[in-house]
MARZA-575306 format. One record per residue: residue number from 1; chain; x, y, z of N, C-alpha, C, O in turn. Coordinates in steps of 0.02 Angstrom, whole numbers, plus 32768, in hexadecimal, padded with zeros to 4 digits. Last residue first. Example, Ala and Ser with C-alpha at 12.3 -4.5 7.8 and 13.67 -1.06 7.14 Angstrom:
BEGIN
(r 2, "A", (8282, 7F90, 8162), (82AC, 7FCB, 8165), (8285, 8002, 818A), (829E, 8039, 8192))
(r 1, "A", (8294, 7EE4, 8186), (8267, 7F1F, 8186), (8294, 7F5B, 8186), (82C8, 7F5A, 81A7))
This chain:
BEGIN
(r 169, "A", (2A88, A53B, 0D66), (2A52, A56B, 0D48), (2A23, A53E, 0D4A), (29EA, A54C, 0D36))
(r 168, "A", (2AD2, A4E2, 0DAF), (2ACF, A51C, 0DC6), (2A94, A53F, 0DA9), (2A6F, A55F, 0DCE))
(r 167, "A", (2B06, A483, 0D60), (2AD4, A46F, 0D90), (2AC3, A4A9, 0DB2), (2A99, A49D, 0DDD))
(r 166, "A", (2B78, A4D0, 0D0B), (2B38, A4B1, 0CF5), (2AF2, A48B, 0D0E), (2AC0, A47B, 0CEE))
(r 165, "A", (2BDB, A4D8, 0D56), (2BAE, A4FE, 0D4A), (2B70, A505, 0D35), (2B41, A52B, 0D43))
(r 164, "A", (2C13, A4A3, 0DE7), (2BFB, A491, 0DB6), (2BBB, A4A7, 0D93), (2B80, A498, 0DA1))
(r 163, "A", (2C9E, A4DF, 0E3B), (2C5C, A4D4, 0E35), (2C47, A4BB, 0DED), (2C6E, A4C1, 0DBE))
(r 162, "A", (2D1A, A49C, 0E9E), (2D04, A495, 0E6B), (2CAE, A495, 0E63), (2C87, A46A, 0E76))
(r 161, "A", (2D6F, A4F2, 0F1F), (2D36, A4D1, 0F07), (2D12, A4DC, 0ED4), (2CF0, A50F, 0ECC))
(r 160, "A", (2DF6, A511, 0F89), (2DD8, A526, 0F5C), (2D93, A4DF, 0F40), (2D94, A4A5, 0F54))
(r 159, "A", (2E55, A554, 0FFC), (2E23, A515, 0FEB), (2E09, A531, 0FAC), (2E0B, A56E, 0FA3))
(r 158, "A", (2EEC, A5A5, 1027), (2EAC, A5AB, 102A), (2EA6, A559, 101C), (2ED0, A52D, 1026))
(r 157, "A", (2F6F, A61B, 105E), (2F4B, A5C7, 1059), (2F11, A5DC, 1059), (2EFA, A60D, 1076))
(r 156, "A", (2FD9, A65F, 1000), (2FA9, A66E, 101E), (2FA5, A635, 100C), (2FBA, A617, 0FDB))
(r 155, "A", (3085, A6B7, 1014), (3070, A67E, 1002), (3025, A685, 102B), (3022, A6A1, 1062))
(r 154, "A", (30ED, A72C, 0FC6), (30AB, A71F, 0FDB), (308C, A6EF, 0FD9), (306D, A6E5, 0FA4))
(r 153, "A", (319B, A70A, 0FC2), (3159, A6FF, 0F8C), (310D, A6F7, 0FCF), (3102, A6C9, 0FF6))
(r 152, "A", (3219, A6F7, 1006), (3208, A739, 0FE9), (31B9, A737, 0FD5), (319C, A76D, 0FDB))
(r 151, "A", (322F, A678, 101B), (321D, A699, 105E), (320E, A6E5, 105A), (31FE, A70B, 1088))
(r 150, "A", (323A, A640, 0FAE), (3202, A625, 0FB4), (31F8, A651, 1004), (31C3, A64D, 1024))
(r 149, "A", (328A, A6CA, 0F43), (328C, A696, 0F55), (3253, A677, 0F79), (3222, A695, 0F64))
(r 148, "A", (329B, A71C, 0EA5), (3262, A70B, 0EDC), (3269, A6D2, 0EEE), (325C, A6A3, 0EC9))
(r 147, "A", (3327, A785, 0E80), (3312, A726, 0E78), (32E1, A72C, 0EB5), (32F4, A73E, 0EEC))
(r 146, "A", (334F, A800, 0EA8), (331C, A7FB, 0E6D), (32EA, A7B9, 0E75), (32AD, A7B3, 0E73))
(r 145, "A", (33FF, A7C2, 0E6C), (33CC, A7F3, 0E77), (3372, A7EF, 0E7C), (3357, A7D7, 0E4B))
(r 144, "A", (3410, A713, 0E82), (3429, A75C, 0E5A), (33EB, A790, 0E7B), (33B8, A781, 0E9A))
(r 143, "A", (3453, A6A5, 0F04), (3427, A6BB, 0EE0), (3435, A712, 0EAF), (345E, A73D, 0EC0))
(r 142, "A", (34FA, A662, 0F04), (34C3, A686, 0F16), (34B1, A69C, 0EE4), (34CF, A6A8, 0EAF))
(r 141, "A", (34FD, A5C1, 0F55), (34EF, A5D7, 0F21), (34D9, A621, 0F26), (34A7, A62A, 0F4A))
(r 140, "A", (3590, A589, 0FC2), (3552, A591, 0FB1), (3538, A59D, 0F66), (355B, A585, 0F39))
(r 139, "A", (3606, A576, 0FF4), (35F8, A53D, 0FD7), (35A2, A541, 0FE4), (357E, A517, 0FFF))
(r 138, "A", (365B, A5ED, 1017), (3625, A5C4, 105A), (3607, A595, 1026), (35D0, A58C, 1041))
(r 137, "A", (36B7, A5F0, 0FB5), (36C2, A5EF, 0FF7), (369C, A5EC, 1026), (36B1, A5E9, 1060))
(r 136, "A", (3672, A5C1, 0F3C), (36A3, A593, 0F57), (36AC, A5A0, 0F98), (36AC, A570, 0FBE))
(r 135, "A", (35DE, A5F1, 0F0D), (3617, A61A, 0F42), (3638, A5DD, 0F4F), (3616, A5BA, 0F75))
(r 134, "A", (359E, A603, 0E60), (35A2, A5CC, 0EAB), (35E4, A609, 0ECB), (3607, A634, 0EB0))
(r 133, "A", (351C, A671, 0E37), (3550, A660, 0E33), (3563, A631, 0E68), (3540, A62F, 0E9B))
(r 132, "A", (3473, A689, 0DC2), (3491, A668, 0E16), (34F2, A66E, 0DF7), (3506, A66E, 0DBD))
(r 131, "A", (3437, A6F1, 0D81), (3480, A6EB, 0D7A), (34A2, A6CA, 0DB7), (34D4, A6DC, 0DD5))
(r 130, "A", (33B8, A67D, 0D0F), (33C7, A6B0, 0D47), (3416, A6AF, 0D3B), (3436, A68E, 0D12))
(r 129, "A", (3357, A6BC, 0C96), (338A, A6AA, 0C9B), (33AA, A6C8, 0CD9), (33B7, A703, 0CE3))
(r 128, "A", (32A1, A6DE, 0CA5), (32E1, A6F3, 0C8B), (331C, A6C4, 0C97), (3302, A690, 0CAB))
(r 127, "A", (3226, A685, 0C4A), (3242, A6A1, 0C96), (3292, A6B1, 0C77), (32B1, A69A, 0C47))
(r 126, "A", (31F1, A666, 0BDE), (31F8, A694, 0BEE), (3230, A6BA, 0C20), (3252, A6EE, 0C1F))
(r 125, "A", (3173, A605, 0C2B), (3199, A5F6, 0BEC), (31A4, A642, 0BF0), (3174, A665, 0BFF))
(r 124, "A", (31B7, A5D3, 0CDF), (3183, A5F6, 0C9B), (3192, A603, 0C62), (31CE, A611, 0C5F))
(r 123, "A", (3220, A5C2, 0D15), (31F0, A5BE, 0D36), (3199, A5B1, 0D11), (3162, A597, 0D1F))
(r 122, "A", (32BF, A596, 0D03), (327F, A5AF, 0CF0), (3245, A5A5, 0CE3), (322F, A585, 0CB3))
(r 121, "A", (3334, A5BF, 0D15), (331F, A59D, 0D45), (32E1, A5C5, 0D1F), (32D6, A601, 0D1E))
(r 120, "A", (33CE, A565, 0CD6), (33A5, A590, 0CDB), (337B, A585, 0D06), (3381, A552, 0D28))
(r 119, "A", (348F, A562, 0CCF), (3447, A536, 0CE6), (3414, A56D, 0CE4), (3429, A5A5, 0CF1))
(r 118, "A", (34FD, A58A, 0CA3), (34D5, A599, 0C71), (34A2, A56D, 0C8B), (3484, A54C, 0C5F))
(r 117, "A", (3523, A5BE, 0D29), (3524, A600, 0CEB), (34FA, A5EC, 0CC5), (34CE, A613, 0CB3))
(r 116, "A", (353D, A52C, 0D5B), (350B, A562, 0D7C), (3503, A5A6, 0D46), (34CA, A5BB, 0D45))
(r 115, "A", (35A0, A51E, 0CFA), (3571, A50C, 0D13), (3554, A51A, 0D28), (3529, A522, 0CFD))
(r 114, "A", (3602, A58E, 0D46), (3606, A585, 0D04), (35B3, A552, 0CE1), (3594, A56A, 0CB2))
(r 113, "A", (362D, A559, 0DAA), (360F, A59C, 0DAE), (3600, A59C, 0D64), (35DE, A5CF, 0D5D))
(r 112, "A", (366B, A4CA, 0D9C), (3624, A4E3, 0DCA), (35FC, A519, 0DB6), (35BF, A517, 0DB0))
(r 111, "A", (36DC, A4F5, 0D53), (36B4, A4D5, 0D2C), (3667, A4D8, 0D65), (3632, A4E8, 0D4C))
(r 110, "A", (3712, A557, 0DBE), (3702, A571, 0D87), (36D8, A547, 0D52), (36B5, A565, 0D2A))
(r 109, "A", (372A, A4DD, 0E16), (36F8, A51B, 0E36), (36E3, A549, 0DF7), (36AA, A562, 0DF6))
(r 108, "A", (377F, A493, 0DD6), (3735, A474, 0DF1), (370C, A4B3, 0E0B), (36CF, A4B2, 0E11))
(r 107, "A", (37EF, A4F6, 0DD2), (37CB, A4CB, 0D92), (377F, A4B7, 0D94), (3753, A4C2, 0D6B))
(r 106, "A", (3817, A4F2, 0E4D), (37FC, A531, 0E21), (37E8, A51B, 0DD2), (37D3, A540, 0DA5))
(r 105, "A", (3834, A478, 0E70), (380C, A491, 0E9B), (37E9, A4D9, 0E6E), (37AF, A4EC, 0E71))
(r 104, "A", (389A, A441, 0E19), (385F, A433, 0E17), (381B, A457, 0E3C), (37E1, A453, 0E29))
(r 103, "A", (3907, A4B5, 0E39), (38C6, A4A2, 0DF1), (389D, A48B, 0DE6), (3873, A49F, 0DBE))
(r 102, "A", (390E, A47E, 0ECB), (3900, A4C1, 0EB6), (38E6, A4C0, 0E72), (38AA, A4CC, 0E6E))
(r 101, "A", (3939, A3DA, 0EB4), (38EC, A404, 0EE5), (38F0, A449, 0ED3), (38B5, A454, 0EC4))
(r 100, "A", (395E, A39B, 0E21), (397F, A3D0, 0E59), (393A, A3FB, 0E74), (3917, A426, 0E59))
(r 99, "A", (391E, A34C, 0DC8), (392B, A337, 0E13), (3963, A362, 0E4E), (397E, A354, 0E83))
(r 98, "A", (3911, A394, 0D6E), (38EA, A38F, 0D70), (38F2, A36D, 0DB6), (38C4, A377, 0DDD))
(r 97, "A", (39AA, A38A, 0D24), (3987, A3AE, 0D3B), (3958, A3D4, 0D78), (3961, A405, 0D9C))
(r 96, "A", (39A6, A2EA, 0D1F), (39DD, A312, 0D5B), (39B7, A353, 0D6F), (39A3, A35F, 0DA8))
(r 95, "A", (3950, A2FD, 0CA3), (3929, A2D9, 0CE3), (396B, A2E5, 0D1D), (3951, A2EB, 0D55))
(r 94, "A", (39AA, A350, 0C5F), (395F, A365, 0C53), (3957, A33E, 0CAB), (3959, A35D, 0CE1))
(r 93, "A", (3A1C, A2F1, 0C53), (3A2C, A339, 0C6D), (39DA, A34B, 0C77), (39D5, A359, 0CB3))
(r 92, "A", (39D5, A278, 0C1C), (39EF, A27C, 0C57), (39FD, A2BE, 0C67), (39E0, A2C9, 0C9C))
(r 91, "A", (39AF, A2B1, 0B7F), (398A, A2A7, 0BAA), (399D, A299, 0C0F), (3976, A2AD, 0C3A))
(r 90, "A", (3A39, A2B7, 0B61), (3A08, A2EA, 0B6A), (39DA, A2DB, 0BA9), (39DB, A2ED, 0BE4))
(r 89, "A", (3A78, A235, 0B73), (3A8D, A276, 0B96), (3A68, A2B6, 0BAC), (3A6B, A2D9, 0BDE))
(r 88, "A", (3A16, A1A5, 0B5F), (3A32, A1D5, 0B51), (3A58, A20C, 0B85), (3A4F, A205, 0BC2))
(r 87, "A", (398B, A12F, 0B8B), (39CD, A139, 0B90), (39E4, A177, 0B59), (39C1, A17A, 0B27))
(r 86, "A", (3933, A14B, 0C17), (392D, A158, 0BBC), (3969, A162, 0BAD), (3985, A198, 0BBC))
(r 85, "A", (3933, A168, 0C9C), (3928, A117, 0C8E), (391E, A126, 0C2A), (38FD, A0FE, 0C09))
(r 84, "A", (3907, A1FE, 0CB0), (394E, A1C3, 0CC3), (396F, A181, 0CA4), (39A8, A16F, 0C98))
(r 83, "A", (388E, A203, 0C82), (38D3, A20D, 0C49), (3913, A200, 0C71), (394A, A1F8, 0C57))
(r 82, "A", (384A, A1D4, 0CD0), (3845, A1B2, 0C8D), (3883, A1C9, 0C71), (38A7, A1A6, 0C4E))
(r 81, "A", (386A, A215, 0D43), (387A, A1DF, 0D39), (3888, A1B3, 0D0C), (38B1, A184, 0D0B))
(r 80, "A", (3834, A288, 0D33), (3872, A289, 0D22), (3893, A241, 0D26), (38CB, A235, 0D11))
(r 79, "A", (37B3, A277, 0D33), (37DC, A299, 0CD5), (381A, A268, 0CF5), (382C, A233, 0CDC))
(r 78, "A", (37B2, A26D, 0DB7), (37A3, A22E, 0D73), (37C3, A241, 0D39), (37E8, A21F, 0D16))
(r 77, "A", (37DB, A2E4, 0DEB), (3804, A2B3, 0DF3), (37F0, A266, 0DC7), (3816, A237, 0DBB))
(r 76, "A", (375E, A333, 0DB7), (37A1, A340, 0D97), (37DD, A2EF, 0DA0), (37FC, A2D0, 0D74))
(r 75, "A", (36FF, A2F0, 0E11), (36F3, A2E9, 0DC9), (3747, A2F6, 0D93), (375E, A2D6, 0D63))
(r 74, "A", (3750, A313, 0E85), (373B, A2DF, 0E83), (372E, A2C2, 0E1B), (3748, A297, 0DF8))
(r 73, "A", (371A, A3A3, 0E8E), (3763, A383, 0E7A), (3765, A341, 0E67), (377F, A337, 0E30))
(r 72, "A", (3690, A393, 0E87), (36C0, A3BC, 0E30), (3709, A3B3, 0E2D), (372F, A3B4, 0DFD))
(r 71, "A", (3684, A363, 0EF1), (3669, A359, 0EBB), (368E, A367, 0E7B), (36A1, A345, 0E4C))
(r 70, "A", (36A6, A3D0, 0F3B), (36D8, A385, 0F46), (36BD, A374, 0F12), (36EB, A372, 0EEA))
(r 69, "A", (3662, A44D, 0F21), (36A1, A448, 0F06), (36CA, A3F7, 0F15), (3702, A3E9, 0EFE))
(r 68, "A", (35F2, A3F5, 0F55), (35EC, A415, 0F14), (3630, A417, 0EEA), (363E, A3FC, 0EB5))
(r 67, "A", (35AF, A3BE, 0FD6), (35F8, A3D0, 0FB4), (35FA, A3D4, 0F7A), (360C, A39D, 0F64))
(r 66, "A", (354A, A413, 103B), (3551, A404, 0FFB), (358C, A409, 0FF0), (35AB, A43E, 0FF8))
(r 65, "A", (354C, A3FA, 10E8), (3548, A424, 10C3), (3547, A3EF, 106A), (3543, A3B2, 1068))
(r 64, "A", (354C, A3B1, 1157), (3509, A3CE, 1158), (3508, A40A, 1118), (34DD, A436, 1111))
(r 63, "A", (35A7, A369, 119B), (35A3, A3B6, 11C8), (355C, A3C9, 1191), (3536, A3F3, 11A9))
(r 62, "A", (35BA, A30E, 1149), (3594, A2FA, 1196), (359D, A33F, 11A8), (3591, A33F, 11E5))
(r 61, "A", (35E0, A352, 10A9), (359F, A32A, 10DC), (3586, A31B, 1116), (354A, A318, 1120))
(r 60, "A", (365A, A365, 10F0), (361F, A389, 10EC), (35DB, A37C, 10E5), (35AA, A38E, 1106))
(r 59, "A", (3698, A2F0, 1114), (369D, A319, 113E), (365A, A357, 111B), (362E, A36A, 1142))
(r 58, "A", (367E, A2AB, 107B), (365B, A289, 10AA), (3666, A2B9, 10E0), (362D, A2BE, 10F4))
(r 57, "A", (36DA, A309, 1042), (36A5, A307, 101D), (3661, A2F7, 1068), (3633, A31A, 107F))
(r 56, "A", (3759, A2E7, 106B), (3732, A32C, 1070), (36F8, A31D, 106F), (36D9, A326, 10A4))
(r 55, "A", (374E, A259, 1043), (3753, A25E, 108A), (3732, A2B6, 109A), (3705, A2C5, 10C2))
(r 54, "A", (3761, A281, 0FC4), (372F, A24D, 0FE6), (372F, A263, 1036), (3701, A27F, 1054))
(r 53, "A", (37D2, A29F, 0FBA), (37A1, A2DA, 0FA5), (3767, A2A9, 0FD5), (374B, A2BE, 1007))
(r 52, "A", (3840, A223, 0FEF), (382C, A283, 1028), (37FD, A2A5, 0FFF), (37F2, A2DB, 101B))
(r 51, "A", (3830, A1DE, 0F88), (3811, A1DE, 0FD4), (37F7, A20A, 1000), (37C5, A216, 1021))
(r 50, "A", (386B, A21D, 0F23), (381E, A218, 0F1A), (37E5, A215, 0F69), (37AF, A22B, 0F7D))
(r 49, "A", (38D7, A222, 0F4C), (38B3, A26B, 0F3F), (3873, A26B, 0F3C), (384A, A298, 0F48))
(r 48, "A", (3902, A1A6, 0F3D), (390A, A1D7, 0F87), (38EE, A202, 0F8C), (38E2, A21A, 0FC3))
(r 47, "A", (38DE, A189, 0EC3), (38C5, A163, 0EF2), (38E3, A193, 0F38), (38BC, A193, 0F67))
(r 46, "A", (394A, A1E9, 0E66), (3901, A1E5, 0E61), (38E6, A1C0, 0EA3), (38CF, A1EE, 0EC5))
(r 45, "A", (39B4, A1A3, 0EA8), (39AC, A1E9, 0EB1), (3961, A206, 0EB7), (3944, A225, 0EE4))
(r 44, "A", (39B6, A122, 0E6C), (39BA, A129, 0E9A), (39A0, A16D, 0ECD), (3985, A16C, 0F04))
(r 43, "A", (39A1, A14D, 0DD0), (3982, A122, 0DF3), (397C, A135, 0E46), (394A, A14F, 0E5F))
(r 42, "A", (3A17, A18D, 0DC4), (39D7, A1D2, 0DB8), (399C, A198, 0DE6), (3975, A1AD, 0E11))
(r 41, "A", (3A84, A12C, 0DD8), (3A7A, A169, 0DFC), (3A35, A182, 0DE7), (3A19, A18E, 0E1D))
(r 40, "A", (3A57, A0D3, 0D59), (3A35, A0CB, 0DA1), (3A63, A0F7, 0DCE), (3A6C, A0D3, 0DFF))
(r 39, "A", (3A6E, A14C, 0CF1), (3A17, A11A, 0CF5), (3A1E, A112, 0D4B), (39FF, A133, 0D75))
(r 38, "A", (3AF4, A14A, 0CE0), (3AB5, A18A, 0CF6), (3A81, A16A, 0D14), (3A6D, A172, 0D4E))
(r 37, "A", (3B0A, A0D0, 0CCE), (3B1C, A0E0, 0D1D), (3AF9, A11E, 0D32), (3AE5, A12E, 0D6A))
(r 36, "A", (3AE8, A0D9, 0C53), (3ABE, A085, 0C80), (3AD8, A0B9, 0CBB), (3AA7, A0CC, 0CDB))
(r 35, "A", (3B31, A128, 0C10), (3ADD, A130, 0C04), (3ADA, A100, 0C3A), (3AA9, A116, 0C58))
(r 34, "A", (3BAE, A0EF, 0C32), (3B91, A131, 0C3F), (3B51, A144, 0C53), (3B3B, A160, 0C85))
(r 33, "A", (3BA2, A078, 0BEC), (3BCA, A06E, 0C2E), (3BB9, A0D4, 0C50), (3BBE, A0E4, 0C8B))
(r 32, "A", (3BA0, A0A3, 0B62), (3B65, A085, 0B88), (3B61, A091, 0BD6), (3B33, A0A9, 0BF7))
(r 31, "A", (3C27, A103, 0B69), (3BDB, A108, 0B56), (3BAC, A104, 0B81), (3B92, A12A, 0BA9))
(r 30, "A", (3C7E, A098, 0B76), (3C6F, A0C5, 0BB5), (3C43, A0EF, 0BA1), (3C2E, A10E, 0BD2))
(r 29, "A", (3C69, A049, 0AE9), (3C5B, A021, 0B3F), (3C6A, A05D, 0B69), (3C56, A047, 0B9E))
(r 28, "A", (3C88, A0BB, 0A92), (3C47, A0A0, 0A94), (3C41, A070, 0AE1), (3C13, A07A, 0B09))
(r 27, "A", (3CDF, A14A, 0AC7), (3CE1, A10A, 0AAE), (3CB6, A0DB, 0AAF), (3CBD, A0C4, 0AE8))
(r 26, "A", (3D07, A1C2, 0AC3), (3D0F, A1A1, 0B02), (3D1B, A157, 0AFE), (3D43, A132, 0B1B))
(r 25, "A", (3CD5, A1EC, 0A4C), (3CF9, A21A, 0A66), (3D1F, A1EE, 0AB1), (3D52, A204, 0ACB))
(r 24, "A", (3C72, A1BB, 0A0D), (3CAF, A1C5, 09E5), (3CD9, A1E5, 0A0A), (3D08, A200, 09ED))
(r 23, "A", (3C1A, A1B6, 0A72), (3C24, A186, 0A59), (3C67, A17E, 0A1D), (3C82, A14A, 0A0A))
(r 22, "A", (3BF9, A233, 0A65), (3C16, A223, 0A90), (3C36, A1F5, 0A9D), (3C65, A1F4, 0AC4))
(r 21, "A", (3BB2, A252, 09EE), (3BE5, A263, 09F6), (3C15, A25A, 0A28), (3C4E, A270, 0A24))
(r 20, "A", (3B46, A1EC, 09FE), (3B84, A1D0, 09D4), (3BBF, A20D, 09D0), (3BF4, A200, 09B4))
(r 19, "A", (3B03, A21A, 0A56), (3B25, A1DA, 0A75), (3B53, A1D3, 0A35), (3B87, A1B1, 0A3C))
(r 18, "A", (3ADA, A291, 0A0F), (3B23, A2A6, 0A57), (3B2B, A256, 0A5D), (3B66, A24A, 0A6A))
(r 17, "A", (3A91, A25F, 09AA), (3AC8, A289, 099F), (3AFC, A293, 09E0), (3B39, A29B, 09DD))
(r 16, "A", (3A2C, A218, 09FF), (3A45, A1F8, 09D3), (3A92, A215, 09D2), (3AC3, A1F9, 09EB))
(r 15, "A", (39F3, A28B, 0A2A), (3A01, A252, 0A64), (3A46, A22D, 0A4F), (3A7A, A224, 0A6E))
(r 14, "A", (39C7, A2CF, 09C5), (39E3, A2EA, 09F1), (3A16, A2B4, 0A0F), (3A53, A2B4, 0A0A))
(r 13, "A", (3952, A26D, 0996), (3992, A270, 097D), (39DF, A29F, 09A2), (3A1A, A291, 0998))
(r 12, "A", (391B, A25D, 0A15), (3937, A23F, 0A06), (3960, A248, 09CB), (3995, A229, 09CB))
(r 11, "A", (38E1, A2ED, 0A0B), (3906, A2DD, 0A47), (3929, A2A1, 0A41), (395C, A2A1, 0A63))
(r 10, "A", (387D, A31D, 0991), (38C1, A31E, 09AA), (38F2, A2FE, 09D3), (392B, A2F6, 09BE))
(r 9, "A", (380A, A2C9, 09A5), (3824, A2C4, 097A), (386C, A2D4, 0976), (3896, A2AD, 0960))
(r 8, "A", (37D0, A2CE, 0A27), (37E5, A28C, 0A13), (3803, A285, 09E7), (3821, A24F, 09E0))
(r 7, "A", (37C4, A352, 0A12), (3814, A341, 0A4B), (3810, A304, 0A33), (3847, A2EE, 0A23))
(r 6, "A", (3775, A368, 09C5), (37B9, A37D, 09AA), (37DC, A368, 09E5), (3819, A370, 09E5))
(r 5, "A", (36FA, A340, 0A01), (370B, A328, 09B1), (3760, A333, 09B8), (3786, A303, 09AF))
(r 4, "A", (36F6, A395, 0A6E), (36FA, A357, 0A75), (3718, A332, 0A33), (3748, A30B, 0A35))
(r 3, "A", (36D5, A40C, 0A2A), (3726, A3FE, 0A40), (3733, A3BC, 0A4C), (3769, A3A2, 0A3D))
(r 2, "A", (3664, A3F3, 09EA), (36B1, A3EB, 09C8), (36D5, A3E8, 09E9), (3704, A3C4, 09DB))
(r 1, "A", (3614, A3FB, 0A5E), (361B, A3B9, 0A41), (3657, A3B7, 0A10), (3678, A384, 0A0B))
């Protein structure tokens, strides 16, 4: 939650400091005329990129799998939208970033794996902390050592019946 605190807190003065050094440097109308033409290139760029994750996304679905990583790109390509459309330099180099498919692609798999690290799975007050990790390259999860799954566990059916003890004696 601080960092959250401190980028709202930094990043615009940041923002602030390169548009006015640049702004002293080029000249306030090719500035703006900068910041507005970043905006709709990252616009445009953003919307081609967004299509084709979609489109991944929907190809794995009909073959029957989880897109997990279209998901996490998908989520990256919103950041990066927001900070397309926020006018500054910083922030535009951050969301350019963030729309080159190789960073984003190892970004979304490390914020995935990263997630799964700190999800728990517990069963019982107690239960340990498992160490699932995700596999980007078959776009699974695997289980840690140990993890009793539902085709490992002795399963017995029965009936059972409530007696009542007190009609008994």
């Amino acid at each position: 939650m601080r960092f959250i605190f401190l980028c709202f807190l930094v990043i615009p003065i940041v923002e602030m400091l390169v548009l006015l050094k640049v702004g002293s440097f080029i000249g306030a109308f090719y500035t703006v005329a900068l910041v507005l033409m970043t905006a709709v290139i990252g616009v445009s760029l953003l919307r081609r990129q967004g299509l084709s994750a979609f489109l991944r996304a929907n190809e794995k679905m009909q073959a029957g799998q989880m897109p997990v990583e279209e998901m996490g790109e998908g989520l990256m390509l919103a950041v990066a939208g927001a900070l397309l459309l926020t006018p500054g330099f910083v922030t535009d180099g951050i969301g350019f970033l963030l729309l080159t498919p190789g960073v984003r692609r190892y970004l979304a798999t490390k914020w995935l794996s990263s997630m799964v690290r700190k999800s728990q799975f517990n069963s019982t007050p107690g239960a340990f902390h498992s160490e699932t990790k995700y596999n980007a390259s078959s776009n699974t999860f695997d289980e840690p050592k140990g993890f009793v799954t539902k085709g490992d566990a002795d399963i017995v059916d029965g009936d059972f019946q409530e007696i009542d003890e007190t009609k008994e004696k």
